[in-house]
Residue frames relative to the residue before (quaternion, step in Angstrom):
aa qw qx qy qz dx dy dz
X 1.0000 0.0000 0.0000 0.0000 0.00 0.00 0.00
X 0.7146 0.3519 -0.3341 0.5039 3.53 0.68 -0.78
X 0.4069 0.7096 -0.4607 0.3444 3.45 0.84 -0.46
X 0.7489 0.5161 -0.1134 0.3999 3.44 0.60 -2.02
X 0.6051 0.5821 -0.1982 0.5057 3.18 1.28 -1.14
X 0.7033 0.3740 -0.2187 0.5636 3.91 0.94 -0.30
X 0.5882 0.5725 -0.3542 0.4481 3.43 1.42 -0.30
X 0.5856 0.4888 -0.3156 0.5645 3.55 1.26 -1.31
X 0.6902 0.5537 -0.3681 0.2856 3.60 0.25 -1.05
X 0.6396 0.4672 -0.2346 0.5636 3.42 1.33 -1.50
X 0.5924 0.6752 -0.2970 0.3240 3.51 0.81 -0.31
X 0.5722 0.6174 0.0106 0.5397 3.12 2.05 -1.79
X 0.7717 0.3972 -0.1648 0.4685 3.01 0.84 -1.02
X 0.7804 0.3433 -0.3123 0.4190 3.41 1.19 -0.71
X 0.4359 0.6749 -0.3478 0.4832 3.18 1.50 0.20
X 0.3572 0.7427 -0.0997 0.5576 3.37 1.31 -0.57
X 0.6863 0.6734 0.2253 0.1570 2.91 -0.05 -1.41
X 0.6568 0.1930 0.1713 0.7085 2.51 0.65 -2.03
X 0.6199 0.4466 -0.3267 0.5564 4.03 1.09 -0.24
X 0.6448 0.4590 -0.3709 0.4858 3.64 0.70 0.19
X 0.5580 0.5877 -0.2425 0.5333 3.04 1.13 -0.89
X 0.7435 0.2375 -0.2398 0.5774 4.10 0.29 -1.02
X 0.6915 0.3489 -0.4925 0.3969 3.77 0.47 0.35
X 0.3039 0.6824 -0.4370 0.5010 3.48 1.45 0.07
X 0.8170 0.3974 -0.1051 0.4044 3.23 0.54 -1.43
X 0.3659 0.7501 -0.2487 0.4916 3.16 1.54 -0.48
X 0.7434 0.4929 -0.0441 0.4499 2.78 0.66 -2.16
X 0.7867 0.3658 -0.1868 0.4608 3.63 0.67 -1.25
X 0.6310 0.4933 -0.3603 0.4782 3.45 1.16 0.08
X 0.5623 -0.6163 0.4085 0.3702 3.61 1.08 0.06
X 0.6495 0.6068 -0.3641 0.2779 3.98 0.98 0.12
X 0.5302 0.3964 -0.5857 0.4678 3.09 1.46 0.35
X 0.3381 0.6626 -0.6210 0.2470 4.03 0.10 0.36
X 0.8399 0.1308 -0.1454 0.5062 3.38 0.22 -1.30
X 0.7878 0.2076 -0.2029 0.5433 4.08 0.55 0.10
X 0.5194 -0.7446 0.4053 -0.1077 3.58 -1.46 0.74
X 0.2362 -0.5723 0.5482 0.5623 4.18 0.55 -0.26
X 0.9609 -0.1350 0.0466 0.2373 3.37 -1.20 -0.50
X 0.5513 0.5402 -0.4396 0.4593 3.58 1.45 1.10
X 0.2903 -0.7928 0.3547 0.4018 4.25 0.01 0.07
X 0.2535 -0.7443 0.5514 0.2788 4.18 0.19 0.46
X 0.7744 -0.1000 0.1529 0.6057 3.22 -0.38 -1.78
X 0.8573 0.1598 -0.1904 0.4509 3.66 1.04 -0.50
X 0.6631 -0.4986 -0.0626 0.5547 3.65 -0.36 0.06
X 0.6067 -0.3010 0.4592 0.5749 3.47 -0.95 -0.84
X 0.5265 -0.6295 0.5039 0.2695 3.45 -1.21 -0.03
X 0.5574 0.5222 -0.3664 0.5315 3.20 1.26 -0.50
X 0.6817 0.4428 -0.3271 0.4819 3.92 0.56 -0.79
X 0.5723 0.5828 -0.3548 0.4549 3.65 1.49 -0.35
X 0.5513 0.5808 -0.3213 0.5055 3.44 1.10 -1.36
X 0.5743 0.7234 -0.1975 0.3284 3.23 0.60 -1.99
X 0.6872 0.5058 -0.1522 0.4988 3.33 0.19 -1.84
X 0.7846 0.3377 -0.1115 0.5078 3.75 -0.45 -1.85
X 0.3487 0.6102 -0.7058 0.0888 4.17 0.55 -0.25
X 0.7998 0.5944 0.0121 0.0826 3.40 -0.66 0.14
X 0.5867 0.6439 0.0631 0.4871 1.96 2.51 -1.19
X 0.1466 -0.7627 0.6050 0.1752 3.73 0.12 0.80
X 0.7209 0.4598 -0.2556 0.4511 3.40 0.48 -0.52
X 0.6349 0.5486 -0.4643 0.2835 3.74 1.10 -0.09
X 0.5203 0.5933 -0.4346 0.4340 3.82 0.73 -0.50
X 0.6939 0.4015 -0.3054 0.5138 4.03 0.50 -0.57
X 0.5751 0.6111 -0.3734 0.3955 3.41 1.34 -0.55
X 0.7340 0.5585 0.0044 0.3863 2.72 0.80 -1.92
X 0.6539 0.4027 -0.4045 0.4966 3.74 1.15 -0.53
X 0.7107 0.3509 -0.4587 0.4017 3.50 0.95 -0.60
X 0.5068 0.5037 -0.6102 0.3420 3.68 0.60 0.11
X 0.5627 0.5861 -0.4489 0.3719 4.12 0.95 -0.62
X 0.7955 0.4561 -0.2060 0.3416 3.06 0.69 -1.46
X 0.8544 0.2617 -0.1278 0.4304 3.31 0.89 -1.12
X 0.7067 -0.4867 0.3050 0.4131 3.63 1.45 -0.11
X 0.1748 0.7810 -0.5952 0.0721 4.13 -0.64 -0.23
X 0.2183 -0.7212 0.6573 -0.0155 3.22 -1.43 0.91
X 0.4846 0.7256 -0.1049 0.4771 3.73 -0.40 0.11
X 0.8948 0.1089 -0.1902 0.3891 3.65 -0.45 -0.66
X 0.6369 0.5781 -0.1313 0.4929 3.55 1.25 -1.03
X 0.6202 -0.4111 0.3687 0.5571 3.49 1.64 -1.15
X 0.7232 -0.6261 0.1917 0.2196 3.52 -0.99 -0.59
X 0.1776 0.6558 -0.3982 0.6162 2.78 2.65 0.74
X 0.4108 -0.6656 0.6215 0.0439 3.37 -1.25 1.27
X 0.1594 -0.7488 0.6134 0.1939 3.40 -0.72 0.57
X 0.3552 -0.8177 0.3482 0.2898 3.50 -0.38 1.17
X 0.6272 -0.3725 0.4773 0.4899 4.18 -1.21 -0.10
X 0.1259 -0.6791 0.7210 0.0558 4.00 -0.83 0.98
X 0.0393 -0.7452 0.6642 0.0440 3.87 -0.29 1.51
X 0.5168 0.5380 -0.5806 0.3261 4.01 1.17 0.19
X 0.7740 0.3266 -0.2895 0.4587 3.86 0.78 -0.87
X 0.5006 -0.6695 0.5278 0.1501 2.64 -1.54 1.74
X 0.6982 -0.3786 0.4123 0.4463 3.91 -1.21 0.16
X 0.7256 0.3087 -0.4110 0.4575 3.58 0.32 -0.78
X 0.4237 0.6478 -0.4441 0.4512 3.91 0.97 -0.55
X 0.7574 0.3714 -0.3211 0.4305 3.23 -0.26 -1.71
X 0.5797 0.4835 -0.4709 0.4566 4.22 0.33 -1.59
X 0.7882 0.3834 -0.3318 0.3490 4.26 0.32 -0.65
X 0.6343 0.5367 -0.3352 0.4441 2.89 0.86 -0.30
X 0.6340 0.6266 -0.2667 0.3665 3.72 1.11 -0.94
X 0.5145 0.7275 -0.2398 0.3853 2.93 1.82 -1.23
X 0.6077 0.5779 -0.2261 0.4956 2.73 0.94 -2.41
X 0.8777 0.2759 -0.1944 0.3401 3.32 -0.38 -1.67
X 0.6084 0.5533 -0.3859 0.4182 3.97 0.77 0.34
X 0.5347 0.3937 -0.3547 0.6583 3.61 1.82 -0.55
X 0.4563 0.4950 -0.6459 0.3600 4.23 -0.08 0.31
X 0.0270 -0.7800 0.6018 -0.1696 3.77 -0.32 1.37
């Protein structure tokens, strides 16, 4: 029983963690400038992103090429610009990151 009980914890913690880490990245890629977890700036919140796609098998491929290459259109009529700093594997983390904001 304690055993389990240190397993969930180490589990919690690296999960955690691993969410500091992709908002870090967030952070170092320039996307918390124009959007936010759960307030909209210039684009949405992330939570209304998560929110939106619940559901979507198809949103994470969607959604990196909107990182990578830009989109205009779904959010309104503010373009979201092409991000040539984040690489493809960047963007697939980050989508993750920003599709689990619930």
């Amino acid at each position: 029983m304690k055993y389990s009980l240190f397993v969930g914890a180490a589990v919690a913690l690296l999960a955690s963690g691993s969410a500091m880490a992709n908002m870090d990245l967030a952070k170092s890629k320039n996307c918390m400038t124009c959007h936010s977890i759960d307030t909209k700036i210039v684009g949405p919140a992330y939570k209304d992103v998560a929110k939106k796609y619940a559901g979507d098998k198809t949103a994470e491929a969607k959604l990196v090429q909107k990182v990578l290459k830009g989109g205009s259109g779904t959010w309104g009529p503010i373009p979201m610009p092409a991000n040539t700093q984040v690489s493809e594997a960047e963007a697939h983390t980050l989508v993750k990151w920003v599709l689990s904001q619930k």
